[in-house]
The first five atom37 places (N, CA, C, CB, O) and aatype in JSON, in Angstrom:
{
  "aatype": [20, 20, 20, 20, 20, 20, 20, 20, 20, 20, 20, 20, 20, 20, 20, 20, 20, 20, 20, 20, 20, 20, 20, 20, 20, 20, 20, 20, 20, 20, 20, 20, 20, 20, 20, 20, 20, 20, 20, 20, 20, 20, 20, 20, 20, 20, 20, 20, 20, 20, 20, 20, 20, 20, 20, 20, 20, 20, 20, 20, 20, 20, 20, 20, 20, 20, 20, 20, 20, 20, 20, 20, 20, 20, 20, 20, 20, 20, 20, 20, 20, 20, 20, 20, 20, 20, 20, 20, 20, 20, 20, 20, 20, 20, 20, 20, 20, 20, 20, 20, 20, 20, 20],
  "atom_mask": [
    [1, 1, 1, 1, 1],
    [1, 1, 1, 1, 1],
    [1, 1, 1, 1, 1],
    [1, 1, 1, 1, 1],
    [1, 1, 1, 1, 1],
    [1, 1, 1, 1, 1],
    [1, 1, 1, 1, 1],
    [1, 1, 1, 1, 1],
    [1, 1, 1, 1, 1],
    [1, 1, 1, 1, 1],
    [1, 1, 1, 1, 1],
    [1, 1, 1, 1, 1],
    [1, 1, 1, 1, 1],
    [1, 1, 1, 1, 1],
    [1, 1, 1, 1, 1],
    [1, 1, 1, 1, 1],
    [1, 1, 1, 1, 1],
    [1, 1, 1, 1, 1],
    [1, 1, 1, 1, 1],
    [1, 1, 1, 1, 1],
    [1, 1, 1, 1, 1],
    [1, 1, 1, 1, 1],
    [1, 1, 1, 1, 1],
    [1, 1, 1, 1, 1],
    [1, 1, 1, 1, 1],
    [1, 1, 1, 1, 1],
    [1, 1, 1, 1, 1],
    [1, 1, 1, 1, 1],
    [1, 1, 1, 1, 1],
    [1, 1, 1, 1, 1],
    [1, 1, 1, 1, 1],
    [1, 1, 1, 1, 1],
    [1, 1, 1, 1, 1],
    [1, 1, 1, 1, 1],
    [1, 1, 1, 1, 1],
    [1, 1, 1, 1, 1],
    [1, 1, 1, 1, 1],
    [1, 1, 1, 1, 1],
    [1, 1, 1, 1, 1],
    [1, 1, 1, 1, 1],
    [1, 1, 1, 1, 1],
    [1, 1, 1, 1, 1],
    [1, 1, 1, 1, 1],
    [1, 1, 1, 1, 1],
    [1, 1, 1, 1, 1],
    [1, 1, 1, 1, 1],
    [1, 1, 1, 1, 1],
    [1, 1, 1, 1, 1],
    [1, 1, 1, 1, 1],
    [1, 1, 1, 1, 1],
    [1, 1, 1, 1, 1],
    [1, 1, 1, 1, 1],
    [1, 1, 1, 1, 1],
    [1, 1, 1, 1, 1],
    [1, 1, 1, 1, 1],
    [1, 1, 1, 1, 1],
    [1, 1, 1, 1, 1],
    [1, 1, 1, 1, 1],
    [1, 1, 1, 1, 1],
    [1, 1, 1, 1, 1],
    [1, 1, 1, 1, 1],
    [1, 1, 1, 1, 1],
    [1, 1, 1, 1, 1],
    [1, 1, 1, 1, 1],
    [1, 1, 1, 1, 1],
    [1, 1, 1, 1, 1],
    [1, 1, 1, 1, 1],
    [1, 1, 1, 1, 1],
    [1, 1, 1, 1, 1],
    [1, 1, 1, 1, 1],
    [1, 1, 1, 1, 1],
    [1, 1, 1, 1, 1],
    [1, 1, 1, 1, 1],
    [1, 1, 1, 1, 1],
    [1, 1, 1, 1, 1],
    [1, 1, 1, 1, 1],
    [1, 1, 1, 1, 1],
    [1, 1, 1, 1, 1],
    [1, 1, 1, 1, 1],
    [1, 1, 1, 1, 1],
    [1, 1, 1, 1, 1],
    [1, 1, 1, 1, 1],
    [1, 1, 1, 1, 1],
    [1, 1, 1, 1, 1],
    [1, 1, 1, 1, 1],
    [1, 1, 1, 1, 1],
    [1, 1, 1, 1, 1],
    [1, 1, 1, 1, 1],
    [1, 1, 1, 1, 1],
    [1, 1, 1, 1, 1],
    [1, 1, 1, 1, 1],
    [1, 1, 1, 1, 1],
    [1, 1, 1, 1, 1],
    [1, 1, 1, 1, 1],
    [1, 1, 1, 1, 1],
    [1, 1, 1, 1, 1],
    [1, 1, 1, 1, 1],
    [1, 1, 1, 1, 1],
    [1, 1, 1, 1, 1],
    [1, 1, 1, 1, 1],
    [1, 1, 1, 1, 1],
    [1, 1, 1, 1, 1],
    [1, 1, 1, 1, 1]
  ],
  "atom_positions": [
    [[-52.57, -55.47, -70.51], [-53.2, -55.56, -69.22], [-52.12, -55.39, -68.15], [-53.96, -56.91, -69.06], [-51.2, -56.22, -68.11]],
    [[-52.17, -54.15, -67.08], [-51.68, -54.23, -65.44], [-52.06, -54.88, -64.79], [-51.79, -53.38, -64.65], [-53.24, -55.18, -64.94]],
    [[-51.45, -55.4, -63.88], [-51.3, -56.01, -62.68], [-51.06, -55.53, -61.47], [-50.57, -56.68, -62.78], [-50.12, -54.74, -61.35]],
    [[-51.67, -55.82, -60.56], [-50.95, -55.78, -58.72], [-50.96, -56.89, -58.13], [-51.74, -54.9, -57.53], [-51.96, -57.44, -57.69]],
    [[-49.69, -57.35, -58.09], [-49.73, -58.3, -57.42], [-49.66, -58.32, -55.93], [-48.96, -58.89, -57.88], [-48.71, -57.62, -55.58]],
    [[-50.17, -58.75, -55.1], [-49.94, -58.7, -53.84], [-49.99, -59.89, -52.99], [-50.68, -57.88, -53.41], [-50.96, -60.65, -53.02]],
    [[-48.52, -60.16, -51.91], [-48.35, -61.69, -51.08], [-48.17, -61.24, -49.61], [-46.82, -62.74, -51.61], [-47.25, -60.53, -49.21]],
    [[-48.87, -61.6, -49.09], [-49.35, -61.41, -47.45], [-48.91, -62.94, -46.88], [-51.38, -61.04, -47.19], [-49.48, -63.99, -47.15]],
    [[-47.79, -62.76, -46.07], [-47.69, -64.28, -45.18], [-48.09, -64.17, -43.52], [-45.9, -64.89, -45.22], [-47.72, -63.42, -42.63]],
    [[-48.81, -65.03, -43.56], [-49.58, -64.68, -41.88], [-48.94, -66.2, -41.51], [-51.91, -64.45, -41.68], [-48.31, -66.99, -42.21]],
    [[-49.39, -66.27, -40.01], [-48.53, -66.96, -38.92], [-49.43, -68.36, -39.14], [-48.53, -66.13, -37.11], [-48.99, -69.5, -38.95]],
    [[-51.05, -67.97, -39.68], [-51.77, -69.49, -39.9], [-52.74, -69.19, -41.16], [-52.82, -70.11, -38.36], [-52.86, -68.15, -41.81]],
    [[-53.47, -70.57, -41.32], [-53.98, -70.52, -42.7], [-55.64, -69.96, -41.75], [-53.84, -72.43, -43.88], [-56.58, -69.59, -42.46]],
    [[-55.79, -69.96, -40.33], [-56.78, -69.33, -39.86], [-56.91, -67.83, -40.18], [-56.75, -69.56, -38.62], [-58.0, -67.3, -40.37]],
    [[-55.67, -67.15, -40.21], [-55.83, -65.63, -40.61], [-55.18, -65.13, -41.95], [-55.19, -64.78, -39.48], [-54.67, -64.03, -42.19]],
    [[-55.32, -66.13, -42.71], [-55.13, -66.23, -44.35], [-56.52, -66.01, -44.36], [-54.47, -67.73, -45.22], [-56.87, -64.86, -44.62]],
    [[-57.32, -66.76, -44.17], [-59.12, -66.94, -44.55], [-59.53, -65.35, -43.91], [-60.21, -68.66, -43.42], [-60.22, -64.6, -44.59]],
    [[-59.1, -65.0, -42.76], [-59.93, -63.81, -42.46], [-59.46, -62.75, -43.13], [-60.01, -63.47, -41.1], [-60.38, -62.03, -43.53]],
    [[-58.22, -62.3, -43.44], [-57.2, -61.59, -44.4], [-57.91, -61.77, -45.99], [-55.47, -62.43, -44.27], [-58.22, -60.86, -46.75]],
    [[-58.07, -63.53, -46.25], [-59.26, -63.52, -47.92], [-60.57, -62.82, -47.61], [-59.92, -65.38, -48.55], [-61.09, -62.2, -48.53]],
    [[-60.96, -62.84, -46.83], [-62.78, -62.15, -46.46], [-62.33, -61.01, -46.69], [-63.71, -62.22, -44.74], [-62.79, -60.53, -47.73]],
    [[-61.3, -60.09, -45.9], [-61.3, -58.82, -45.8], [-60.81, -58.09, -47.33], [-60.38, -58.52, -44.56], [-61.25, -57.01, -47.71]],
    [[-59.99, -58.77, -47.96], [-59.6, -58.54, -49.34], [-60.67, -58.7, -50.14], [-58.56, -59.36, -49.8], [-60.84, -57.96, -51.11]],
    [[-61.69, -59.89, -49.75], [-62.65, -59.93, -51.1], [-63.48, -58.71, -50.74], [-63.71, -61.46, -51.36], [-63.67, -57.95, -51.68]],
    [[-63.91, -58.43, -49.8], [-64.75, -57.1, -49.38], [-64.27, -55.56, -50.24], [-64.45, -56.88, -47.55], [-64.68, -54.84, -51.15]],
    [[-63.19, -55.63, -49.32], [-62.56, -54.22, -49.87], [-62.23, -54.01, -50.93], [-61.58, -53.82, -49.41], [-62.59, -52.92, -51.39]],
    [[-61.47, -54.84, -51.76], [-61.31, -54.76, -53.44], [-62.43, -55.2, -54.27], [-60.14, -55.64, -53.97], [-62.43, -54.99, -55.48]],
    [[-63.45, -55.84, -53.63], [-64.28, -56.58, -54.68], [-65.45, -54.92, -54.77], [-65.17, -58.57, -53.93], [-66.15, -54.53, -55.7]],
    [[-65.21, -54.28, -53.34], [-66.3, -52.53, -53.51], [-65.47, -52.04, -54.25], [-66.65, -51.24, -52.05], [-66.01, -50.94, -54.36]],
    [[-64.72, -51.98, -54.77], [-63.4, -50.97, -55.51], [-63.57, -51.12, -56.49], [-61.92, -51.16, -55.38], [-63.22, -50.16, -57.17]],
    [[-64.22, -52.38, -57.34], [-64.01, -52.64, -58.78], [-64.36, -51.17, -59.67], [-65.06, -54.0, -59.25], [-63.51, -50.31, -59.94]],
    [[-65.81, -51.12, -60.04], [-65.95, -49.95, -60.57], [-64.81, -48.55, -60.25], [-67.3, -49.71, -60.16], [-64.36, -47.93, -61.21]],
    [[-64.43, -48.15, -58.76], [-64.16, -47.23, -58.71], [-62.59, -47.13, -59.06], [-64.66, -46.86, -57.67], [-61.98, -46.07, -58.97]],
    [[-61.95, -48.46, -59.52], [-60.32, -48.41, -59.72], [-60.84, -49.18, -60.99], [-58.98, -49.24, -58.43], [-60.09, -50.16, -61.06]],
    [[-61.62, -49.24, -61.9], [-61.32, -50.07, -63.32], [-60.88, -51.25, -63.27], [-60.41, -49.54, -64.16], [-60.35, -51.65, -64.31]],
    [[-60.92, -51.98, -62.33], [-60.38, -53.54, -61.91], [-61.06, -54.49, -62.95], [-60.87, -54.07, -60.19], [-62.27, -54.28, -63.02]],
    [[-60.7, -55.29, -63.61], [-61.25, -56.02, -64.72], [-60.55, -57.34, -64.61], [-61.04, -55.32, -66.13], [-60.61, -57.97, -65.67]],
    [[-59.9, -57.94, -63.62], [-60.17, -58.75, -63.08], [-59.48, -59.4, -61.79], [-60.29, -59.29, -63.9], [-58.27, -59.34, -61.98]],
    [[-59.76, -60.01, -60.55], [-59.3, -60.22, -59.02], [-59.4, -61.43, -58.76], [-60.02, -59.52, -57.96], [-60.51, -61.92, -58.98]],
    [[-58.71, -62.0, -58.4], [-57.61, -63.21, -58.11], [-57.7, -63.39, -56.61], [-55.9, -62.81, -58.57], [-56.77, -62.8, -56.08]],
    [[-58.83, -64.25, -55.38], [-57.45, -64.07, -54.52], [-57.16, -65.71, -54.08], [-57.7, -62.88, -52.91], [-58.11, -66.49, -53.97]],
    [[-55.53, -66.23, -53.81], [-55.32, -67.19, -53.08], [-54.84, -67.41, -51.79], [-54.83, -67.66, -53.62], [-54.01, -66.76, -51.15]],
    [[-55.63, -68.68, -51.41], [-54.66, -69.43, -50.05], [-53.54, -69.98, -50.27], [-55.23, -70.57, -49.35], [-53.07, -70.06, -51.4]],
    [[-52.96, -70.43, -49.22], [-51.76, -71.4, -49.29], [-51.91, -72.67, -48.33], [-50.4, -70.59, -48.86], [-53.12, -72.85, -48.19]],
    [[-51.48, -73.24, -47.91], [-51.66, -74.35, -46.71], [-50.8, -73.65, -45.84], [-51.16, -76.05, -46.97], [-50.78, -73.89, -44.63]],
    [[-50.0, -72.68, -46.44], [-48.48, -72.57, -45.33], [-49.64, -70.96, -44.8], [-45.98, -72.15, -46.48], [-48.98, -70.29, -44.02]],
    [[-50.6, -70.51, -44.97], [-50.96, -69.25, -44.27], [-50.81, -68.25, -45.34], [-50.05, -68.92, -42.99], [-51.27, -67.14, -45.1]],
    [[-50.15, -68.49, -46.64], [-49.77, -67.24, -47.54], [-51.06, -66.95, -48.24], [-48.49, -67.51, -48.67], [-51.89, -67.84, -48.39]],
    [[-51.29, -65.51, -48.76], [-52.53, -64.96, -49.14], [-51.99, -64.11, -50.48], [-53.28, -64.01, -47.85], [-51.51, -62.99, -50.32]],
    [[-52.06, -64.57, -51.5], [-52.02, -63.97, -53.0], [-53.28, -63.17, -53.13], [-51.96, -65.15, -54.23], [-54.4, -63.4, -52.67]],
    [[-52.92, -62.35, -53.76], [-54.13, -61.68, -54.67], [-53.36, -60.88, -55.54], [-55.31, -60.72, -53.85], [-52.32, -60.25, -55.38]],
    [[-54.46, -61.14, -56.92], [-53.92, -60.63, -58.35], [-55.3, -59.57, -58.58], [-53.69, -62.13, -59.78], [-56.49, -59.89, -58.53]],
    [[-54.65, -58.1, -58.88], [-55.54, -57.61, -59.08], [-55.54, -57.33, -60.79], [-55.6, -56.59, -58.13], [-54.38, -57.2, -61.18]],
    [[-56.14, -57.25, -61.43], [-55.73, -56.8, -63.15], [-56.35, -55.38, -63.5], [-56.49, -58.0, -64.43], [-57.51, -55.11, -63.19]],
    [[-55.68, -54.66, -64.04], [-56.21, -53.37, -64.84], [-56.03, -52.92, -66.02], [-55.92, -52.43, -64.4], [-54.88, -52.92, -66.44]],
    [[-57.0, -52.46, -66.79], [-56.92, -52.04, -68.24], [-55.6, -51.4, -68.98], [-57.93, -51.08, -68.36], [-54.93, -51.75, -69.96]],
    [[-55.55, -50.14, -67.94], [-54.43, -49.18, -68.05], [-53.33, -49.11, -67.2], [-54.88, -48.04, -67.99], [-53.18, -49.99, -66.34]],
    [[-52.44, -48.1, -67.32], [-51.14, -47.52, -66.02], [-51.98, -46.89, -65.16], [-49.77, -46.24, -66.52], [-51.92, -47.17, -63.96]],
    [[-53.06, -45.77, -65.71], [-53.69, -44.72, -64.67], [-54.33, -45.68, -63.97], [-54.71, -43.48, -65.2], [-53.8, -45.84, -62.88]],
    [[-55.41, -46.5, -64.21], [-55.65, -47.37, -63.13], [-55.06, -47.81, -62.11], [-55.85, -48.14, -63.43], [-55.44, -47.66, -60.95]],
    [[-53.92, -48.47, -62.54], [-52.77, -49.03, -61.7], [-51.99, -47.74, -60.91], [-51.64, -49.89, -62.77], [-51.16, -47.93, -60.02]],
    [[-52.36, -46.53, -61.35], [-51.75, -45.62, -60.37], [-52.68, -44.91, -59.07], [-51.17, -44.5, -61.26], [-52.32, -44.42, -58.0]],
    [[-54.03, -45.08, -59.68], [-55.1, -44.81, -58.88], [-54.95, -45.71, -57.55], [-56.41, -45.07, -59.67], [-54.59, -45.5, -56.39]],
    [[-55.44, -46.92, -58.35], [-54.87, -47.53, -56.93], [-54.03, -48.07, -55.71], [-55.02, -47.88, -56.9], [-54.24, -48.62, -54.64]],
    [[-52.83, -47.56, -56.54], [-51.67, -47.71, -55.46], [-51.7, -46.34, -55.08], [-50.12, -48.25, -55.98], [-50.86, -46.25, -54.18]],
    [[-52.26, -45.14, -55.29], [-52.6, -43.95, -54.55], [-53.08, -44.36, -53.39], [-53.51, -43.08, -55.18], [-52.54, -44.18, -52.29]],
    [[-54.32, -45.04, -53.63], [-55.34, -45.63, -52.58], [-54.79, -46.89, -51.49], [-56.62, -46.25, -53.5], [-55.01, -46.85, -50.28]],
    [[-53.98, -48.12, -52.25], [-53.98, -48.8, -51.29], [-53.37, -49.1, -49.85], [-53.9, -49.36, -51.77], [-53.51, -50.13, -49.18]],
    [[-52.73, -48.04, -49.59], [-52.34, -47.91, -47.85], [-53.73, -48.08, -47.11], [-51.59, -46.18, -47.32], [-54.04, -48.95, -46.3]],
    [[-54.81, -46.59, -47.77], [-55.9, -46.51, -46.79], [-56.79, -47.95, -47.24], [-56.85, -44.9, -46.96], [-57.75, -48.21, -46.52]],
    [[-56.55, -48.72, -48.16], [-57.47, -49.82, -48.43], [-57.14, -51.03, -47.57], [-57.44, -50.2, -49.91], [-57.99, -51.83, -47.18]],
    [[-55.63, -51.12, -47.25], [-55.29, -52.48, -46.44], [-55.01, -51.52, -44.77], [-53.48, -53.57, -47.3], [-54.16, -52.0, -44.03]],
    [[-55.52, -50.62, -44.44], [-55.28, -49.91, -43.55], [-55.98, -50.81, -41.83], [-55.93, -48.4, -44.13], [-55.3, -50.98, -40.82]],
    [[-57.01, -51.1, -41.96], [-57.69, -51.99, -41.19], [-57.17, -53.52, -40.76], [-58.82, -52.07, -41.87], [-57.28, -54.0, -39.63]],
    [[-56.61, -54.15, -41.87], [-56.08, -55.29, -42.46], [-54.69, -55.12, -41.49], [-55.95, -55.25, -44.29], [-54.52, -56.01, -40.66]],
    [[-53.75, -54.1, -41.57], [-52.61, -53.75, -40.54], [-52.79, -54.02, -39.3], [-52.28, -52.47, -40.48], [-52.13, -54.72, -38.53]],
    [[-53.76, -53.41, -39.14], [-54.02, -53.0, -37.8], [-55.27, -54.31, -37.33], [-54.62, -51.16, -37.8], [-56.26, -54.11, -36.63]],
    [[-54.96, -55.26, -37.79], [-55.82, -55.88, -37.16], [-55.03, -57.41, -37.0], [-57.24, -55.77, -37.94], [-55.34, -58.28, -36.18]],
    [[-54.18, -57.47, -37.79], [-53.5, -58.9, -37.81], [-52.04, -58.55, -38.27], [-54.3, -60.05, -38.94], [-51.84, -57.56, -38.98]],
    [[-50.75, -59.57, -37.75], [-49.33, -59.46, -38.11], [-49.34, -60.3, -39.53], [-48.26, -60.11, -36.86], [-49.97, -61.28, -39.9]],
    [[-48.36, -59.48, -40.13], [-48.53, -60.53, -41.81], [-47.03, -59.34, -42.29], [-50.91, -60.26, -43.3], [-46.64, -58.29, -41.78]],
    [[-46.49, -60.23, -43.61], [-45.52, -59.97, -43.81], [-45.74, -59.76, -45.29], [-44.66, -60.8, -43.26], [-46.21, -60.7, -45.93]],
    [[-45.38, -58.45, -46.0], [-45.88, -58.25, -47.58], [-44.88, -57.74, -48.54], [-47.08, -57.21, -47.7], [-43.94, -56.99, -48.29]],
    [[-45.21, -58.22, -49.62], [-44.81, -58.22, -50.84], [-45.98, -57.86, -51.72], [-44.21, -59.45, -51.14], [-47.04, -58.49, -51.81]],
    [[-45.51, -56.34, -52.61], [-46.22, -56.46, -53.59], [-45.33, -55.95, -54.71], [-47.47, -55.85, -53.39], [-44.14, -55.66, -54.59]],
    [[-46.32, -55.86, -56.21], [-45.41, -55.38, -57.13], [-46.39, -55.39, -58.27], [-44.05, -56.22, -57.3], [-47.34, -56.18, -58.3]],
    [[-46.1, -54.29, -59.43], [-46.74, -54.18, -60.29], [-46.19, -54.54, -61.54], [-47.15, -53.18, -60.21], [-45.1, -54.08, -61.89]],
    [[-46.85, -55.33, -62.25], [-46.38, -55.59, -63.28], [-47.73, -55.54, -65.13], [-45.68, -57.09, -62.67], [-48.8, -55.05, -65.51]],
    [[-46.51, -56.48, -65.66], [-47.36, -56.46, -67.14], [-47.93, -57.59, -67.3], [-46.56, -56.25, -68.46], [-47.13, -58.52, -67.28]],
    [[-48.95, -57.85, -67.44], [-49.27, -59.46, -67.89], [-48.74, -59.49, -69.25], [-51.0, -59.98, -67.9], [-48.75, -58.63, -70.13]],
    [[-48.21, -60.91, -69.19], [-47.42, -61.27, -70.11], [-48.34, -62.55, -70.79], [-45.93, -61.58, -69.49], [-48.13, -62.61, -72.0]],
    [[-49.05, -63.32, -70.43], [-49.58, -64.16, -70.43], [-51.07, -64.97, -69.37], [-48.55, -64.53, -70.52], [-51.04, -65.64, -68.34]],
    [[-52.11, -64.54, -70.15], [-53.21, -65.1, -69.25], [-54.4, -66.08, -70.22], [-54.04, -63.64, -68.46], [-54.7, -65.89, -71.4]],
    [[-54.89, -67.11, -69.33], [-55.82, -68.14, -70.02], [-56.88, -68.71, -69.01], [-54.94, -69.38, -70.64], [-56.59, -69.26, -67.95]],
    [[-58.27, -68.47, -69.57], [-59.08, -68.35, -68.44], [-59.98, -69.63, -69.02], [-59.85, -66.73, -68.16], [-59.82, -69.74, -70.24]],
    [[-60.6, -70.31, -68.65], [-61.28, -71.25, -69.3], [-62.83, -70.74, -69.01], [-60.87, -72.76, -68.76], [-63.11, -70.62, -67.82]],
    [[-63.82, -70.43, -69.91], [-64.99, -69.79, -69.25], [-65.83, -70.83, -68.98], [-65.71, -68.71, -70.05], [-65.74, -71.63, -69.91]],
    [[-66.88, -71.35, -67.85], [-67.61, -72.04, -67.5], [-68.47, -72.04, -68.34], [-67.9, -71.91, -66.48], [-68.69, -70.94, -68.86]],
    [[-69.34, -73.32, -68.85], [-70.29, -73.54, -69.98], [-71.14, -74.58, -69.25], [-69.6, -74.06, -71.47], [-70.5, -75.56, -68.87]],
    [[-72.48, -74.58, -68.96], [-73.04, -75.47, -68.69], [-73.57, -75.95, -70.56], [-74.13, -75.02, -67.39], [-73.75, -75.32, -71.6]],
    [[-73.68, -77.71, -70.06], [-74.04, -77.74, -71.59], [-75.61, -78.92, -71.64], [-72.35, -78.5, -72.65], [-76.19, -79.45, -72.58]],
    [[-75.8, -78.94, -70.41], [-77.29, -78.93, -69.95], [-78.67, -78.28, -70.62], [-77.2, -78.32, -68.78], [-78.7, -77.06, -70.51]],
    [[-79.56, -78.72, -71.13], [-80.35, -78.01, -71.5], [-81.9, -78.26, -70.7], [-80.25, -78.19, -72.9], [-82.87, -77.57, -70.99]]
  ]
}
């Protein structure tokens, strides 16, 4: 499994939340069209904004770093924030799946 990792530090945790809206929007329409199989995003208290994107393949992961200038393009231009990203390998993941056990 690929990865994109991506860390956005904004000036408050007020435009962390609008920066999470705009990320869940734009990547969460993308799934099908970049093979995304699975999206991550976090807050911080300090204003910082994580998001983990996961992909099957490399071509995936190249598709969309083709794409993501014009995807955070709005996101620029609408708020100051300071970024880090980077692609990597998952090395290790553990998801606990929700079970209601209610009948």
């Amino acid at each position: 499994m690929f990865g994109k990792i991506l860390n956005f530090k904004f000036t408050s945790v007020s435009e962390a939340k609008l920066a999470a809206s705009f990320c869940s929007e734009k990547f969460g329409s993308k799934i099908s069209e970049f093979n995304i199989i699975g999206l991550n995003i976090f807050i911080s208290q300090t204003g910082d904004l994580n998001v983990s994107i996961k992909f099957e393949n490399p071509q995936a992961v190249k598709k969309f770093d083709d794409n993501y200038i014009s995807i955070i393009a709005d996101l620029k231009e609408s708020l100051v924030f300071k970024e880090n990203n980077f692609v990597g390998v998952c090395t290790f993941t553990y998801e606990k799946e929700a079970a209601s056990t209610e009948m």
